[in-house]
C-alpha positions as CSV (number, residue, x, y, z in Angstrom):
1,X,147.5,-60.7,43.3
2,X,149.3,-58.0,44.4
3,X,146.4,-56.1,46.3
4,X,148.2,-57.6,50.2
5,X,151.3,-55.5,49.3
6,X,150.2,-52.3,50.9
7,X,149.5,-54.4,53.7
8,X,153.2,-56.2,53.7
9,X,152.4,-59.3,52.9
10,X,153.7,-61.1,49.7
11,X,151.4,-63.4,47.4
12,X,153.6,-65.6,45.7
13,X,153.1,-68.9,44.6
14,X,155.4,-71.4,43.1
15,X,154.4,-74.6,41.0
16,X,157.0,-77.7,40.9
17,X,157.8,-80.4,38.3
18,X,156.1,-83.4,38.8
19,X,158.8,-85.4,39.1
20,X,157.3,-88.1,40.6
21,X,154.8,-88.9,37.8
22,X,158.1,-89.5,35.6
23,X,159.4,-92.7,37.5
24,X,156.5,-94.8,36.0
25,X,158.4,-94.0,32.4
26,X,161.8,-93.9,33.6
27,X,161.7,-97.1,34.9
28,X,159.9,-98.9,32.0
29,X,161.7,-96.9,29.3
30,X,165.3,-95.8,30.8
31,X,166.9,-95.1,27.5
32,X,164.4,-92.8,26.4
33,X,163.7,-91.1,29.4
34,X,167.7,-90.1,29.7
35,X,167.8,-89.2,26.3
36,X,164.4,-86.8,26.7
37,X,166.1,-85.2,29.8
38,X,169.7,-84.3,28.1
39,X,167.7,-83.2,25.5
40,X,164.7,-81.3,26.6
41,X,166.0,-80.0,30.1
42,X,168.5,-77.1,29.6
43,X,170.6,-78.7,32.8
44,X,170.2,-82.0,31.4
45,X,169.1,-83.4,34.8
46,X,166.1,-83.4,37.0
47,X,166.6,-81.1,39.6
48,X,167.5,-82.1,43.7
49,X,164.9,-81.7,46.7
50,X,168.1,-78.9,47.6
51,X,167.5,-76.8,45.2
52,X,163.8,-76.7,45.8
53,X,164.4,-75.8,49.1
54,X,167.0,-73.0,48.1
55,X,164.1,-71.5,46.2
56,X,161.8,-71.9,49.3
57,X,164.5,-70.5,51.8
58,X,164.8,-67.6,49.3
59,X,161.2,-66.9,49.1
60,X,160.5,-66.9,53.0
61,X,163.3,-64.5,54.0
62,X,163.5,-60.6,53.4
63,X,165.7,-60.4,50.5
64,X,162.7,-61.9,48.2
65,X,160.7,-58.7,49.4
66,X,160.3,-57.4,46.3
67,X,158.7,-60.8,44.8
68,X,155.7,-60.6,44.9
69,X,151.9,-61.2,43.1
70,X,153.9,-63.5,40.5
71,X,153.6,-67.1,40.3
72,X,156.8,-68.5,40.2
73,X,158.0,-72.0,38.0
74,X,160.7,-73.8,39.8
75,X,160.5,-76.9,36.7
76,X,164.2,-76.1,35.4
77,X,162.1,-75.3,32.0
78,X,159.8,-78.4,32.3
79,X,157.0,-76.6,31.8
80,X,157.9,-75.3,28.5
81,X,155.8,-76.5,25.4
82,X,159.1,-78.1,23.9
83,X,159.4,-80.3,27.2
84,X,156.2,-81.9,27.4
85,X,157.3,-85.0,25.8
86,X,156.9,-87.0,29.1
């Protein structure tokens, strides 16, 4: 990943949650849904289209120049083998 950095160029990537594949659950099962999220999700919430953006932003300008060839989990730990119960 890193072989553009000579060049100046960053190769980042970033996955997301998929947040959207939770309404289905939330919606037929609320209680257990809130319950997995205080429990599983260190911030005991689902995180804002803001604060994806904030990572974006951060990415994109000059003071993420030394991120780079790394592929980056903006989740809020969602992806962690403990929080795959949904």
């Amino acid at each position: 990943m890193g072989e553009h950095a000579a060049t100046g160029r960053q190769n980042t990537t970033f996955r997301l949650a998929q947040k959207d594949s939770h309404v289905p659950v939330a919606q037929q099962h609320p209680e257990d849904f809130d319950a997995f999220v205080r429990r599983d999700l260190p911030a005991g919430r689902l995180g804002t289209v803001e604060e994806i953006s904030d990572v974006v932003t951060f990415l994109l300008s000059d003071r993420a120049s030394r991120v780079n060839g790394t592929d980056l989990a903006v989740d809020g730990a969602q992806g962690r083998p403990s929080a795959r119960g949904y």
